[in-house]
TILUM-651583 format. One record per residue (C-alpha): x, y, z; residue in three letters. Coordinates in steps of 0.5 Angstrom, whole numbers, plus 2048, in hexadecimal, padded with zeros to 3 digits. Each point is the difference from the previous one (the first is absolute). Layout:
<atoms>
XYZala;...
</atoms>
This chain:
<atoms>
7E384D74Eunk;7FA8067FFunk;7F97FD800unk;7FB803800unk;7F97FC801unk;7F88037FEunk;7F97FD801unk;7FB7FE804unk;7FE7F9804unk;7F97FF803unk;7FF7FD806unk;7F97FF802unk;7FC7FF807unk;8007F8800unk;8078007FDunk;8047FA805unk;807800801unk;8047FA7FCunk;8017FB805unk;808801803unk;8057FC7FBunk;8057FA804unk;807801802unk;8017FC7FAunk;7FD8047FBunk;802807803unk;8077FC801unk;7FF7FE7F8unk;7FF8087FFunk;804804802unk;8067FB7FEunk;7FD8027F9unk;800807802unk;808800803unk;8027FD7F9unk;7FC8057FCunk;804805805unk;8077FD800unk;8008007F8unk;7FD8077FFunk;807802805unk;8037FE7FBunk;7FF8057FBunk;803807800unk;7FC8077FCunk;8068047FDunk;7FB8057FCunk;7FB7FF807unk;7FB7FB803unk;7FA7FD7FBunk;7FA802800unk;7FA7FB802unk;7F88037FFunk;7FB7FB802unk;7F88037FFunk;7FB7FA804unk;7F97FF801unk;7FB7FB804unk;7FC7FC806unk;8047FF807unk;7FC7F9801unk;8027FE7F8unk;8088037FFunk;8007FA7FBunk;7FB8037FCunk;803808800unk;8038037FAunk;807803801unk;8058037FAunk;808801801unk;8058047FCunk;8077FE802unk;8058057FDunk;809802801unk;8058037FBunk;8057FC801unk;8007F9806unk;8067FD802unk;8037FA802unk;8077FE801unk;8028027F8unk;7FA7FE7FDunk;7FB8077FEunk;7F98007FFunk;7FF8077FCunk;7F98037FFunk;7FC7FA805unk;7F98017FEunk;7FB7FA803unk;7F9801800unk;7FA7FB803unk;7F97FF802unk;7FC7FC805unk;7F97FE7FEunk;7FB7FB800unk;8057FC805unk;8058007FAunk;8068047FFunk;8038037FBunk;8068027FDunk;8008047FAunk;806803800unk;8067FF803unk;8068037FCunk;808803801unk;8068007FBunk;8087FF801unk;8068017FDunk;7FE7FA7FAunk;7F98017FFunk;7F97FF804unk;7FB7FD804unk;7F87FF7FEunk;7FC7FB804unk;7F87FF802unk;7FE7FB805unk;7F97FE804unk;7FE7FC806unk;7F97FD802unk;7FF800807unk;7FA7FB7FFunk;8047FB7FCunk;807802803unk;8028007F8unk;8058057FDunk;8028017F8unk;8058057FDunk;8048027FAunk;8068037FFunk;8058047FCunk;808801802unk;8068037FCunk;803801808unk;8077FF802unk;7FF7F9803unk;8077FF803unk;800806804unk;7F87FF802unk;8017F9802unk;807801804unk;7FC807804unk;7FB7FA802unk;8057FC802unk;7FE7FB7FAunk;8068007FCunk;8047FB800unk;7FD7FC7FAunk;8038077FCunk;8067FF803unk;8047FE7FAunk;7FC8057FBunk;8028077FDunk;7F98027FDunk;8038067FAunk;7F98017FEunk;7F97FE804unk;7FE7FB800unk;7F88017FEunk;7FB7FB804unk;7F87FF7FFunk;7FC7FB804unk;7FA800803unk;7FE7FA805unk;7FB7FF806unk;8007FE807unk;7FC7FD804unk;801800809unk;7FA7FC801unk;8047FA802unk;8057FF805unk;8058027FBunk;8008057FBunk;7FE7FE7F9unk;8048047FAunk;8008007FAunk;8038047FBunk;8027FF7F8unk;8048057FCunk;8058027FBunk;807803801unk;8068037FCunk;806804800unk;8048027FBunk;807801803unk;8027FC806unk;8067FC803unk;8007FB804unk;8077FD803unk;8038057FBunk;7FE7FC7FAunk;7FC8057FBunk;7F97FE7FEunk;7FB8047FCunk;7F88007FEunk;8007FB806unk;7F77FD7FEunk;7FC7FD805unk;7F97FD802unk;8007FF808unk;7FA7FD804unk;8007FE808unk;7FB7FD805unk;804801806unk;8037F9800unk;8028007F8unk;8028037FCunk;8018007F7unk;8058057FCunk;7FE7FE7F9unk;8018037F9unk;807802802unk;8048047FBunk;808802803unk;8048037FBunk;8077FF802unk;8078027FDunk;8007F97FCunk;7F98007FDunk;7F97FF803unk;7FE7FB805unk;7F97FE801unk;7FE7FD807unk;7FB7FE805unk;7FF800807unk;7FB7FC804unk;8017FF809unk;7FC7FD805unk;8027FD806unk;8067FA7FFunk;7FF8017F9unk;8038047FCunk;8018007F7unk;8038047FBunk;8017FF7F8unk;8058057FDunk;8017FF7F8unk;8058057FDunk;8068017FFunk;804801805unk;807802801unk;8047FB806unk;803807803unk;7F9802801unk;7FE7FA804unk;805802805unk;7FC804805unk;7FB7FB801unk;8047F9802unk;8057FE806unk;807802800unk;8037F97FEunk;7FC8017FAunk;8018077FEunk;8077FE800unk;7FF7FB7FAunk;7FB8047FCunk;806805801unk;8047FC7FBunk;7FC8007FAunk;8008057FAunk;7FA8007FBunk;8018037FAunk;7F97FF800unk;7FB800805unk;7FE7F9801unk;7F97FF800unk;7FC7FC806unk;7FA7FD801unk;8007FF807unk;7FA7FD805unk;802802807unk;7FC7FC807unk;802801807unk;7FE800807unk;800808800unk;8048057FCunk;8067FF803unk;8057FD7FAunk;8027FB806unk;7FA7FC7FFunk;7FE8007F8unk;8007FB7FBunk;8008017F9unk;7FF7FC7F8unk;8028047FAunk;8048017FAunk;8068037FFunk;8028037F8unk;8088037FFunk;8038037FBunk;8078017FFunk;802800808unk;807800804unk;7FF7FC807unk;807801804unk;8048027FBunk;7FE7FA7FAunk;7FB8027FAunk;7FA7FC7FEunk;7FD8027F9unk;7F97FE803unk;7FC7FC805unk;7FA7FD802unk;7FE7FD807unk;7F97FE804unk;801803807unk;7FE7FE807unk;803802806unk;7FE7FF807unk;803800807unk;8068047FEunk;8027FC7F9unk;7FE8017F9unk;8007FB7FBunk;8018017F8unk;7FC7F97FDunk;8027FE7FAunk;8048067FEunk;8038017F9unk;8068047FFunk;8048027FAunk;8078037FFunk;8048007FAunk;8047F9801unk;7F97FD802unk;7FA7FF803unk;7FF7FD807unk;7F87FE804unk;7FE7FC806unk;7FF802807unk;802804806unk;7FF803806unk;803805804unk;7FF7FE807unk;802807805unk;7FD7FE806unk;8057F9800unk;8058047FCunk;8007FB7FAunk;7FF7FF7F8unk;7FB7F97FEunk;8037FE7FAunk;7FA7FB7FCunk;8027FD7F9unk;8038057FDunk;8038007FAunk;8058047FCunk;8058017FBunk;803806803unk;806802802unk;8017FE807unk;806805802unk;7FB8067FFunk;7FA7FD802unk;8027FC806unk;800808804unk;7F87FF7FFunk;8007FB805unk;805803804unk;8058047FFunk;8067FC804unk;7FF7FA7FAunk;8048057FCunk;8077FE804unk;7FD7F87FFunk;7FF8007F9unk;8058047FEunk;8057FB7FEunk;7FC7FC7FBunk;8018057F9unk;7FB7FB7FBunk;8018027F9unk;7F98017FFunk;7FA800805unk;7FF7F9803unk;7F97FD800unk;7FE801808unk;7FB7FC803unk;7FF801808unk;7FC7FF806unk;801801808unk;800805805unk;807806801unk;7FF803807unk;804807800unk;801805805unk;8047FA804unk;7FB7FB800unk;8017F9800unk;7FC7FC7FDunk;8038017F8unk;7FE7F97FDunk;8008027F7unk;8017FC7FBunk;8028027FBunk;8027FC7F9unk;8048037FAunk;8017FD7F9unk;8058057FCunk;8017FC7F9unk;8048057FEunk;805800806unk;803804805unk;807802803unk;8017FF807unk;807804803unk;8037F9804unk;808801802unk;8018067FDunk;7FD7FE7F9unk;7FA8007FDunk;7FE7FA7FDunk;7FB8017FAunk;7FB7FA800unk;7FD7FF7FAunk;7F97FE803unk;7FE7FF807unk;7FA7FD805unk;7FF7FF807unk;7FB801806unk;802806806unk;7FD7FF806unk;801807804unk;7FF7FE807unk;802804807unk;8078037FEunk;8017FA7FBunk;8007FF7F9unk;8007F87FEunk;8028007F8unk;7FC7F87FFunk;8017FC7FAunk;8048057FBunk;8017FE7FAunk;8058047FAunk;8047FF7FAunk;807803802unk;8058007FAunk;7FD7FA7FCunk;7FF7FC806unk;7FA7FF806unk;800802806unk;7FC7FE806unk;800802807unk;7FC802806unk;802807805unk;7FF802808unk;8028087FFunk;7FF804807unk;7FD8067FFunk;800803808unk;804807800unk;8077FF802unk;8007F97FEunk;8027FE7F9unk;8017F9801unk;7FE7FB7FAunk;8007F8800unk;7FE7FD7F8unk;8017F97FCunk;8038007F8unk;8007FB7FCunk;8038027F8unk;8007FB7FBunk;8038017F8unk;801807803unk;8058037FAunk;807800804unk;8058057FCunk;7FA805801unk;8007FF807unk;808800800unk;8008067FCunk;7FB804805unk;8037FE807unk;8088007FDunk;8018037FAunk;8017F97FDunk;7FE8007F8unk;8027FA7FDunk;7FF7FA806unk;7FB7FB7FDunk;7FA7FC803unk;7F97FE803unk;800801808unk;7FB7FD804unk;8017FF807unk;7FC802808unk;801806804unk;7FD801807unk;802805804unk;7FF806805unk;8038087FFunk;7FF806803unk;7FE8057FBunk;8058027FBunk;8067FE803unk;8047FA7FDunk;8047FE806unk;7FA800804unk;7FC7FA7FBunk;8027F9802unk;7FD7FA7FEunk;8017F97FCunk;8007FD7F9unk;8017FC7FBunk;8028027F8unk;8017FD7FAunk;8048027F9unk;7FF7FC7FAunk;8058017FAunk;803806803unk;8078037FEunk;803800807unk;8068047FFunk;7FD8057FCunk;7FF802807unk;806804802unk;7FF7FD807unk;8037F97FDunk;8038037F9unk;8067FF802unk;7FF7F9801unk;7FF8007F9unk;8078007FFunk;8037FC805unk;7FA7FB7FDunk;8028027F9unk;8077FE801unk;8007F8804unk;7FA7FE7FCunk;8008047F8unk;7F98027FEunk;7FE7FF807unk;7FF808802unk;7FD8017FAunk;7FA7FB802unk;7F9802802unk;7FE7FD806unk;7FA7FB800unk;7FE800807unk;802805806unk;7FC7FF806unk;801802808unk;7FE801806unk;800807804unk;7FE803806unk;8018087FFunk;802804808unk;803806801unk;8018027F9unk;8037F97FEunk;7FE7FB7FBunk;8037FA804unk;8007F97FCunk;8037F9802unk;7FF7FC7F9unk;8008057FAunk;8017FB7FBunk;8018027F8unk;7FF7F97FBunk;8038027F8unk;8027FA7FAunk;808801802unk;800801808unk;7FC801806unk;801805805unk;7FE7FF808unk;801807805unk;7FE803806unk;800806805unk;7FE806800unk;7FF8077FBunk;7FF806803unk;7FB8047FCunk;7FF806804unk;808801801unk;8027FE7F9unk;8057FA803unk;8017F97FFunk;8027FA804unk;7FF7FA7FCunk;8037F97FEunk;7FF7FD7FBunk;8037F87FDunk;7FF7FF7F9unk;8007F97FDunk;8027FE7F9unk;7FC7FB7FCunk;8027FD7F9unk;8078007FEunk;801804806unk;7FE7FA804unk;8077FE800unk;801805805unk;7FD7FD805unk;8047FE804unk;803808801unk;7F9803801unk;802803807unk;8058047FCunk;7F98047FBunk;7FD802808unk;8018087FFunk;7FE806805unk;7FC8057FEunk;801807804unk;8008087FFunk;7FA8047FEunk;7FA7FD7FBunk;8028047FAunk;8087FF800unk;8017F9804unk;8067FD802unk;8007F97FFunk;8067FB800unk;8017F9801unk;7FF7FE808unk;8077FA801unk;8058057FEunk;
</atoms>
């Protein structure tokens, strides 16, 4: 650096030397002389070394009282990769006042232009500045970056603000007011634009106000206020979810991921927390959508109250509505325990689409329940995800209109239905099941495992005046049989597999034609030919008891009551491998009753497959 230095100091014959300084004072200034020094070393002059004038005058008994003017200049200043061009800082000590009344230098995006003074009787400061620097790169020079990190500044952002300080105390007291703004800017790669704020800080707090951030999806209105543990931020605009993902956790930015806004909701949020870090806020607000996928599934609008706190965010009193109906209620998306709050929602939706809301693994579960339109839903409880195991949801489903449900490899078209599920850890209990199946009434209850590898179920059904032609015909192709089945079945399977399934029964066919069925049809004729008429007769009452096991419907007191005979079996029908091993006594009544004594002889047996069996007289 050249200095150069002019002027005169008089020291007079009655001039007494100051007293010498303490250690601790002498200590105190030269480590403020070593800082200046190690700072300074980090500059470098590539067009030459600055320039420092300085021109003084004063009383060496009254150096507080001198009078000194200063003039520091440089072409080009350099630290690390931050230039100062045309470096020009001008100031004055006058009256115990210093007085900077210039201090200016340009860089690659714009300029500097500050005035400041200090009273040494008060200890005060004032100053006022103007900057359009590049403020990325002079903060990361002075080591001070890492708040910018995140920000490419495409256009400088321009700064005025004008303050005071006071060093009076034990610690200093600064406070400064101002107005920023930039024009192009991106902050974790998302663009914004004509970015507006008022800023005011007192050393501990700190207020942005009249905030305005233009961002890909519209224009965001914001303010900031920090002290410490406290922290408050109100954001009212839309805003799109995509946007928000720089801003929040991992877990949360995975779900923001997965909404799709053909609009940008509009937000309205009152943040508070600890400090400025997401992990500690809380917030209320409202939430508005338009037409918006979440995982894939649409909603044409939606309205919710929002809070979120400790890691969760909760949807109060939402209403949504898609184009098959409309559904409101509460929940809470819980990220820190890794579940969803369900309170009183009620909906008429449909549950194969929506039920990824909650969680995407619900699809395999509500899969098999096709509802011919959406069902009324009402549902409350807690679903635990990503392993968890506290799963407790009710959820209660109303279908007027019915649904079908794939069982056995058939699919049984309810025409109305009604129950309770109760999701719990890798169960499913179906309670209190009540539907209408081929003009009867079915009841039951179910307990499904919902544990990946274990497909195991276990239910209770009990059917009364369900249609049996119609059931026939489904399971085994049988269009003319007649009658009303009612009767029990309770049983356990696994999976789909039919020869797995095993359970107990009892059943009930009133007025059936027997052998319309072609597994007793031939019976028909032998019948037909002991007891005229009696093979053309439609049975009164059929009934049994049954046990199924390994693909076998085993009974030991089928019995079958017509107006010309009755009929007692047993044995077993192999549904699964299409066989038959049956016996069967047939009893005449009537004018056929004189056969009596030789009803030994009407005991037949039945073998071969289901669809063409074999049936001949068992004592010959």
């Amino acid at each position: 650096m050249r200095i150069s230095a002019t002027g005169q100091l008089i020291k007079r014959a009655d001039y007494q030397p100051s007293p010498p300084l303490s250690e601790e004072e002498r200590q105190k200034r030269l480590s403020i002389v070593r800082r200046i020094v190690t700072e300074l070393q980090r500059f470098s002059f590539p067009n030459g070394p600055p320039s420092l004038q300085v021109k003084f005058s004063g009383d060496l008994a009254q150096l507080e009282d001198a009078r000194a003017e200063a003039t520091l200049q440089g072409d080009l200043l350099k630290r690390k990769d931050y230039e100062f061009r045309d470096f020009v800082a001008a100031a004055e000590w006058s009256n115990q006042t210093l007085n900077v009344s210039r201090c200016e230098w340009n860089d690659r995006l714009g300029g500097f232009v500050a005035t400041a003074n200090w009273s040494r009787q008060t200890n005060a400061a004032n100053f006022q500045a103007r900057s359009s620097l590049d403020v990325k790169t002079l903060l990361d020079a002075a080591d001070a970056g890492g708040a910018l990190t995140d920000a490419t500044f495409n256009s400088p952002a321009v700064i005025d603000v004008s303050g005071s300080a006071n060093f009076a105390g034990e610690k200093p007291q600064i406070k400064l007011i101002g107005h920023a703004a930039v024009d192009n800017i991106a902050y974790k790669n998302l663009p914004l634009s004509e970015c507006r704020a008022e800023f005011s800080w007192d050393g501990e707090r700190t207020w942005l106000r009249d905030i305005r951030i233009r961002h890909p999806t519209g224009d965001l209105r914001a303010e900031v206020f920090e002290a410490p543990n406290e922290f408050r931020l109100n954001i009212d605009g839309p805003m799109s979810p995509s946007e928000l993902r720089p801003f929040v956790s991992p877990e949360i930015q995975e779900f923001l991921g997965e909404w799709e806004c053909s609009r940008p909701p509009v937000i309205q949020l009152a943040i508070r927390g600890k400090d400025r870090h997401p992990e500690s806020w809380q917030g209320d607000g409202n939430i508005a959508l338009d037409r918006t996928r979440f995982r894939g599934q649409w909603m044409n609008s939606a309205t919710a109250k929002v809070h979120f706190a400790d890691g969760a965010v909760t949807y109060e009193n939402f209403q949504i509505a898609r184009d098959e109906g409309v559904g409101s209620g509460t929940f809470t998306y819980d990220f820190a325990k890794h579940e969803v709050h369900i309170s009183n929602v009620k909906a008429n939706v449909r549950p194969m689409e929506v039920s990824v809301w909650i969680d995407p693994d619900l699809l395999k579960n509500v899969a098999p329940y096709k509802f011919h339109q959406p069902p009324t839903v009402t549902a409350n409880g807690v679903y635990q995800f990503h392993g968890g195991t506290g799963t407790r949801l009710e959820v209660n489903v109303d279908a007027p209109a019915g649904m079908d449900y794939i069982f056995l490899g058939k699919t049984l078209p309810f025409h109305r239905i009604a129950g309770k599920l109760l999701f719990t850890n890798d169960h499913l209990q179906i309670v209190d099941l009540r539907g209408g199946l081929f003009a009867g009434n079915v009841r039951g209850n179910a307990d499904i495992s919902l544990a990946h590898g274990d497909p195991r179920y276990h239910a209770k059904i009990a059917v009364d005046g369900v249609d049996f032609p119609r059931l026939t015909d489904l399971y085994y192709n049988y269009k003319t049989a007649h009658g009303q089945l009612s009767g029990t079945y309770d049983f356990t399977g696994v999976g789909d597999n039919s020869r797995n399934m095993q359970g107990s029964g009892k059943m009930n066919v009133a007025n059936g034609d027997v052998f319309a069925i072609p597994v007793f049809g031939p019976l028909s004729g032998i019948l037909n030919l002991v007891v005229p008429g009696a093979g053309y007769s439609i049975a009164r009452d059929a009934s049994a008891d049954f046990t199924v096991q390994k693909g076998i419907i085993h009974t030991e007191n089928f019995e079958v009551a017509g107006r010309l005979f009755s009929m007692i079996g047993s044995g077993d029908i192999h549904f699964v491998d299409d066989k038959l091993d049956f016996d069967v006594r047939i009893d005449p009544k009537g004018p056929g009753i004189l056969l009596a004594p030789v009803y030994k002889l009407f005991e037949y047996k039945g073998e071969g497959s289901l669809k063409n069996p074999d049936w001949h007289p068992k004592r010959f």
